[in-house]
PyMOL commands that place a pseudoatom at each C-alpha (Angstrom):
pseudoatom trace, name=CA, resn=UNK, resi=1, chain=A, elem=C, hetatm=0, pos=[7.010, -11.129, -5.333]
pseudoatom trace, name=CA, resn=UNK, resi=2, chain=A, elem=C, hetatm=0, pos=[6.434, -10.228, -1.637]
pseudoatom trace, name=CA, resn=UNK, resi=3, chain=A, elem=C, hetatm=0, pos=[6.274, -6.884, -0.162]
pseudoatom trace, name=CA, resn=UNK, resi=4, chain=A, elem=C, hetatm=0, pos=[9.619, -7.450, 1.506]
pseudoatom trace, name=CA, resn=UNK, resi=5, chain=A, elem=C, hetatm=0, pos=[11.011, -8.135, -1.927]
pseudoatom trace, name=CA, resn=UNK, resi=6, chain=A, elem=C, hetatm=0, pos=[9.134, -5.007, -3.261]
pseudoatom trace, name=CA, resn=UNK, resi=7, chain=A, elem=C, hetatm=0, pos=[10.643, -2.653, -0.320]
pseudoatom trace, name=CA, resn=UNK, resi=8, chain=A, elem=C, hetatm=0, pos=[13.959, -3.672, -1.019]
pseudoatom trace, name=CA, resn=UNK, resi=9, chain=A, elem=C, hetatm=0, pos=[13.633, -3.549, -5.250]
pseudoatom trace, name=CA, resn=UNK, resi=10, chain=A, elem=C, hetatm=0, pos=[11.691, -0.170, -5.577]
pseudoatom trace, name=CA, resn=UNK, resi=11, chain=A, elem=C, hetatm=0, pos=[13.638, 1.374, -2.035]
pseudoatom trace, name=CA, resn=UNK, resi=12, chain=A, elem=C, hetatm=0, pos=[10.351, 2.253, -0.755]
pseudoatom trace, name=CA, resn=UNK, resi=13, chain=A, elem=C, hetatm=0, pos=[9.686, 3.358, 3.388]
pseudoatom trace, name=CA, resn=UNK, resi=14, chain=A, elem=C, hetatm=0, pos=[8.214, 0.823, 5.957]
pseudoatom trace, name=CA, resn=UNK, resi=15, chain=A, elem=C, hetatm=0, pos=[6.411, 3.207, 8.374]
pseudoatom trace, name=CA, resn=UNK, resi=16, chain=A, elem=C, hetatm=0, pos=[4.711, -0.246, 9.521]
pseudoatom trace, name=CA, resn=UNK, resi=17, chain=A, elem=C, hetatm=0, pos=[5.405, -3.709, 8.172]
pseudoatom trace, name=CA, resn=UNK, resi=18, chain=A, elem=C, hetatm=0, pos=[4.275, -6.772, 10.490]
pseudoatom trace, name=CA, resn=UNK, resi=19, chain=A, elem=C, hetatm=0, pos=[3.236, -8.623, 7.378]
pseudoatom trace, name=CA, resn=UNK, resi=20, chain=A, elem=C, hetatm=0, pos=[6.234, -8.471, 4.914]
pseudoatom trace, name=CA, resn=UNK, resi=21, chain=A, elem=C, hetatm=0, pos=[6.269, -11.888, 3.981]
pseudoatom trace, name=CA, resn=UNK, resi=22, chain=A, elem=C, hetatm=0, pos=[2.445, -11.331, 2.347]
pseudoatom trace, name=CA, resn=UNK, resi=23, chain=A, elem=C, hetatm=0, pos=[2.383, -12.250, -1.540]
pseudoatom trace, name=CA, resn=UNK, resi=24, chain=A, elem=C, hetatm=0, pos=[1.360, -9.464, -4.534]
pseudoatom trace, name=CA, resn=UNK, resi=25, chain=A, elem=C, hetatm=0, pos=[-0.943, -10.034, -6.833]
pseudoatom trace, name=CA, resn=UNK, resi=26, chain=A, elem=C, hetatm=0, pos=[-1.118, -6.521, -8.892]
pseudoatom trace, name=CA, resn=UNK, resi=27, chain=A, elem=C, hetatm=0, pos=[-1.904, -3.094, -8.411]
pseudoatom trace, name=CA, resn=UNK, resi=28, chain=A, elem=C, hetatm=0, pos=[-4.534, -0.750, -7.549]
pseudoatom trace, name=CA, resn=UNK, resi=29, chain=A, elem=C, hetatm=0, pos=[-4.502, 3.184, -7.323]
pseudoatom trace, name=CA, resn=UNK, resi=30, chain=A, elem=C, hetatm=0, pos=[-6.937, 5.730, -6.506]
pseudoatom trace, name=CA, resn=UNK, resi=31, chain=A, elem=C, hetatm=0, pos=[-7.943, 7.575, -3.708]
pseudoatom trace, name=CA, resn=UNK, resi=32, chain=A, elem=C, hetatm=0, pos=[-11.218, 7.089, -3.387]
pseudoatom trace, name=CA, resn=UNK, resi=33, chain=A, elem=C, hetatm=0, pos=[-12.163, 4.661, -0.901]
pseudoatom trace, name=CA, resn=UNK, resi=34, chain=A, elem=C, hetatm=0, pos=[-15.541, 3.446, -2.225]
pseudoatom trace, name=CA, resn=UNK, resi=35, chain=A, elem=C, hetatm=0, pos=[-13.441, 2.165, -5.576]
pseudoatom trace, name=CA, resn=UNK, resi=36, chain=A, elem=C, hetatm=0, pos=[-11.036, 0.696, -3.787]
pseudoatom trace, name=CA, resn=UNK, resi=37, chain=A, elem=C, hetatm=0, pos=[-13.781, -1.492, -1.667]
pseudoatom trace, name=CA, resn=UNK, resi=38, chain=A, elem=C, hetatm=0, pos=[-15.417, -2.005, -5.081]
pseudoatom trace, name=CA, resn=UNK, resi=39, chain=A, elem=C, hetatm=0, pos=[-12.831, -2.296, -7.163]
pseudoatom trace, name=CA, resn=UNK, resi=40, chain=A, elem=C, hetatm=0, pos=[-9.177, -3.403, -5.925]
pseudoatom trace, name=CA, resn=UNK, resi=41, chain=A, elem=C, hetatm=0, pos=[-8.702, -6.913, -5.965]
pseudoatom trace, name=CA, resn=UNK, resi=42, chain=A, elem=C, hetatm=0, pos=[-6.894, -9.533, -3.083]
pseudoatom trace, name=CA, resn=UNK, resi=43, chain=A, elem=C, hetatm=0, pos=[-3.251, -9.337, -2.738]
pseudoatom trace, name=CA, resn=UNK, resi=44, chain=A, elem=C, hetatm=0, pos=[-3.214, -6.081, -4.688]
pseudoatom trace, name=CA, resn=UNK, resi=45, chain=A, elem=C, hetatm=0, pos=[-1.227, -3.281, -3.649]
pseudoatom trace, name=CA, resn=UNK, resi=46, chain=A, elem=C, hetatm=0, pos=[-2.419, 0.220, -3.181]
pseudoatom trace, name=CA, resn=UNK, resi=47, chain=A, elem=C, hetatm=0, pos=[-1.091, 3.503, -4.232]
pseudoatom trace, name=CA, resn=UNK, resi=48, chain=A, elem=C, hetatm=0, pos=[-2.972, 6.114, -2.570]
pseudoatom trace, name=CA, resn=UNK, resi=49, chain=A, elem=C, hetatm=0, pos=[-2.315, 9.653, -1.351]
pseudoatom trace, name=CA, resn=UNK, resi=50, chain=A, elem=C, hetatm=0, pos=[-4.620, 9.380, 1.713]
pseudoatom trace, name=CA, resn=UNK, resi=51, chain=A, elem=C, hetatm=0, pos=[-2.920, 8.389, 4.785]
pseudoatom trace, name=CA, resn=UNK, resi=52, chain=A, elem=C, hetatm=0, pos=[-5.790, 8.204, 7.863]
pseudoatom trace, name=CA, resn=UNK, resi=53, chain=A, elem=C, hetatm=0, pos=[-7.354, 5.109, 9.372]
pseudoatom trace, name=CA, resn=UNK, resi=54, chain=A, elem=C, hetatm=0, pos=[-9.826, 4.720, 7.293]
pseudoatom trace, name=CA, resn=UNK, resi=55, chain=A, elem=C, hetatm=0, pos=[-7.287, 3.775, 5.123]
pseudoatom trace, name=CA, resn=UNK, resi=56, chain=A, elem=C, hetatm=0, pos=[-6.246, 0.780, 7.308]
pseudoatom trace, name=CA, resn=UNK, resi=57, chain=A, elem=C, hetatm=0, pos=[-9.850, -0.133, 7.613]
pseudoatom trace, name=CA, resn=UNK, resi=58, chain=A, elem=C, hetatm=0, pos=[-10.513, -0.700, 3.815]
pseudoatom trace, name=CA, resn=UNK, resi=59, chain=A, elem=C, hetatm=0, pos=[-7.171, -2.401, 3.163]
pseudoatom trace, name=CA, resn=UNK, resi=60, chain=A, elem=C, hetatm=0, pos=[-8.223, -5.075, 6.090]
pseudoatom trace, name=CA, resn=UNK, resi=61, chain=A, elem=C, hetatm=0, pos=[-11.830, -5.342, 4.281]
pseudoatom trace, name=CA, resn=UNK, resi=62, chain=A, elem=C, hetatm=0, pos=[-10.494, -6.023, 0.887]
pseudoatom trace, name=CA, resn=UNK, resi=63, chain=A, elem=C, hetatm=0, pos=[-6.442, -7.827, 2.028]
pseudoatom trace, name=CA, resn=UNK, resi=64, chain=A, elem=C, hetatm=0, pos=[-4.610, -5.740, 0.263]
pseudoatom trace, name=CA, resn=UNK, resi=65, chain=A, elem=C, hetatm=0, pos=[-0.952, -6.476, 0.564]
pseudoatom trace, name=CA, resn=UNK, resi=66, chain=A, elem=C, hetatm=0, pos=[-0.101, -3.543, 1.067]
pseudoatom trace, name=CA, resn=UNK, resi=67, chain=A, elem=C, hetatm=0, pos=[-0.623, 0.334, 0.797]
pseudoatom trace, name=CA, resn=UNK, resi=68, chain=A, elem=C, hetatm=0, pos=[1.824, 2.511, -0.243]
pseudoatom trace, name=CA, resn=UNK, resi=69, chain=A, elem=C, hetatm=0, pos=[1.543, 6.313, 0.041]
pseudoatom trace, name=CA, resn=UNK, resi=70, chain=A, elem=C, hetatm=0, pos=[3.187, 8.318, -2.919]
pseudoatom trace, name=CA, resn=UNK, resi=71, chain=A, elem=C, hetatm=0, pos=[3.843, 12.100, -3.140]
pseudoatom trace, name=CA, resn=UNK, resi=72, chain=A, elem=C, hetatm=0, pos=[5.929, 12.202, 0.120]
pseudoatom trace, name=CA, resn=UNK, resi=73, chain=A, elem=C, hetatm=0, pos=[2.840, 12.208, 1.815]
pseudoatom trace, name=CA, resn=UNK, resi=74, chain=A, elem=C, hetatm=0, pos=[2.351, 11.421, 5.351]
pseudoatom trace, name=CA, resn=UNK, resi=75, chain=A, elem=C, hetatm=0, pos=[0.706, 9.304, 7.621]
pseudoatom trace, name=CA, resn=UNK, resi=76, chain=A, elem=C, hetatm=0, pos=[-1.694, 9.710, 10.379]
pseudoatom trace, name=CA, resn=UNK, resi=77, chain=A, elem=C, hetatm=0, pos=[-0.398, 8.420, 14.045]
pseudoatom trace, name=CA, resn=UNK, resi=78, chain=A, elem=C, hetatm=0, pos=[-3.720, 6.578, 14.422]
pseudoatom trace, name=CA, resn=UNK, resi=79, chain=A, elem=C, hetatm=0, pos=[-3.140, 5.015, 11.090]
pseudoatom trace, name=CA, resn=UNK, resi=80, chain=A, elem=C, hetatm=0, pos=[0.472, 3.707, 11.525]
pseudoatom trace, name=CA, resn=UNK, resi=81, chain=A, elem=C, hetatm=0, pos=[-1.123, 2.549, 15.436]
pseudoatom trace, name=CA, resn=UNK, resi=82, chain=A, elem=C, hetatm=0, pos=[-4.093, 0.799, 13.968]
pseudoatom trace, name=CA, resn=UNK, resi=83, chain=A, elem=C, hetatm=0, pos=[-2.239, -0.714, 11.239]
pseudoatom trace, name=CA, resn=UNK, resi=84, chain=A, elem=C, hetatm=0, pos=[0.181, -2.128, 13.502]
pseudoatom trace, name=CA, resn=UNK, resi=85, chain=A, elem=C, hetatm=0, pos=[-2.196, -3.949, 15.677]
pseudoatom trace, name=CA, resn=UNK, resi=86, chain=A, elem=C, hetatm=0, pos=[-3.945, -5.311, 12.502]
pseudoatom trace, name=CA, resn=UNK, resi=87, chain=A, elem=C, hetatm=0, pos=[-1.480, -6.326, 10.742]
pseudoatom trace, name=CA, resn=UNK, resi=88, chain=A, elem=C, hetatm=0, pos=[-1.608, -4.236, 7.824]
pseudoatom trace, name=CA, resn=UNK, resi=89, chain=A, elem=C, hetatm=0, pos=[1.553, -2.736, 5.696]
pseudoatom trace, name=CA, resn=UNK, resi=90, chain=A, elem=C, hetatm=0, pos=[1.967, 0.513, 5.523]
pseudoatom trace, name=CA, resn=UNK, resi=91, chain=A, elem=C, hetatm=0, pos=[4.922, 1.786, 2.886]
pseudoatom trace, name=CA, resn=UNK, resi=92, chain=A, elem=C, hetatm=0, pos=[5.706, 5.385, 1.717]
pseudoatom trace, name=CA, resn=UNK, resi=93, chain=A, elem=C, hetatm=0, pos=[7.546, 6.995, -1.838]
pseudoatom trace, name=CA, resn=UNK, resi=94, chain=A, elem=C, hetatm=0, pos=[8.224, 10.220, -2.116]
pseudoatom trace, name=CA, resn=UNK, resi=95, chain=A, elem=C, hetatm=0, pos=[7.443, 8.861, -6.165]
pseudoatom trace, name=CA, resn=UNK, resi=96, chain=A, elem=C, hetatm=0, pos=[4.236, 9.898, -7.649]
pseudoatom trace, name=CA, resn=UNK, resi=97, chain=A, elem=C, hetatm=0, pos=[1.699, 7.170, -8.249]
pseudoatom trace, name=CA, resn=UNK, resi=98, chain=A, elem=C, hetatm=0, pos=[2.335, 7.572, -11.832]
pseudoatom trace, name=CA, resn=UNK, resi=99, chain=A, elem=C, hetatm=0, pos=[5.760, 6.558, -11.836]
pseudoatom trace, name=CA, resn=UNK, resi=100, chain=A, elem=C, hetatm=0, pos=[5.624, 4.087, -9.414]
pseudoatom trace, name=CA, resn=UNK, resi=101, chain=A, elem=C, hetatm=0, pos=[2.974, 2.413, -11.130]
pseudoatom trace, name=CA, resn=UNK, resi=102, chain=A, elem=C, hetatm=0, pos=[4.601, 2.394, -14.537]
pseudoatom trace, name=CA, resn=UNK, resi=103, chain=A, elem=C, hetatm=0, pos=[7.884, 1.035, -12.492]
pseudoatom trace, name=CA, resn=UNK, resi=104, chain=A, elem=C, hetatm=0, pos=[5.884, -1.760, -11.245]
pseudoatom trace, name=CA, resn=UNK, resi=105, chain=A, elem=C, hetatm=0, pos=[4.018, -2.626, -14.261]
pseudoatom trace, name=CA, resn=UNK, resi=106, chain=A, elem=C, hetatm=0, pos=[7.838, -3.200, -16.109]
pseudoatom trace, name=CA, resn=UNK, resi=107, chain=A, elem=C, hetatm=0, pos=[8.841, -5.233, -13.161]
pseudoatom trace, name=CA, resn=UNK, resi=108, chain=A, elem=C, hetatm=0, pos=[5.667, -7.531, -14.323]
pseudoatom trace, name=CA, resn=UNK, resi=109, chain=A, elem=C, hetatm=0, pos=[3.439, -6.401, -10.776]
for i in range(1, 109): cmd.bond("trace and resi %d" % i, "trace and resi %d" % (i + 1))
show_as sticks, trace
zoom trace
C-alpha cells in the first residue's frame, strides 16, 4: 500500500504530502526520537504525538514514509514548511495511536 492509498482507506489529514506515491513497509510508534532513529525501520510509518521539526529531521534520517500525528494534535508551521521542502509526509488523526495502530495491523500494515 502507498500513503495515498492509506489517506484515502483510514480518512486520515494531509497537512503536507509531496511524496504520496512512497510505498509502506509497517509501522512504528513512539515519541521518543532517539527510538525512532534506533529503532523504526525504512518505509515504516510513524505514529507520534510530537509535531516540531525535529520531527521532519528524523523521518528524513531514517525514510520513513510517512508520519502521522494522532490525538488531534497539531503541527508546528516550521514543521509543515520544512517538510514541504524535503519532501517528507506529514498526515494527522484525531485517532489515538492505539487505535490506529490496531486498524492498521488488521488491514495487514
Amino acid at each position: 500500500m502507498n500513503v495515498k492509498d492509506l489517506v484515502e482507506k483510514f480518512n486520515l489529514e494531509v497537512v503536507a504530502g509531496p511524496s504520496l506515491d512512497k510505498e509502506i513497509d509497517g509501522v512504528y510508534v513512539g515519541d521518543l526520537l532517539s527510538n525512532v532513529m534506533a529503532r523504526a525501520s525504512q518505509d515504516n510509518l510513524w505514529l507520534t504525538v510530537q509535531g516540531h521539526q525535529n520531527v521532519v529531521a528524523v523521518a528524513l534520517l531514517v525514510d520513513l514514509s510517512a508520519v502521522i500525528l494522532v490525538e488531534d494534535f497539531e503541527y508546528d508551521e516550521a514543521a509543515v514548511k520544512k517538510a514541504c521542502q524535503k519532501g517528507v509526509n506529514l498526515l494527522r488523526t484525531k485517532r489515538k495511536a492505539y487505535k490506529l495502530a490496531c486498524s492498521l495491523c488488521e488491514s495487514n500494515i
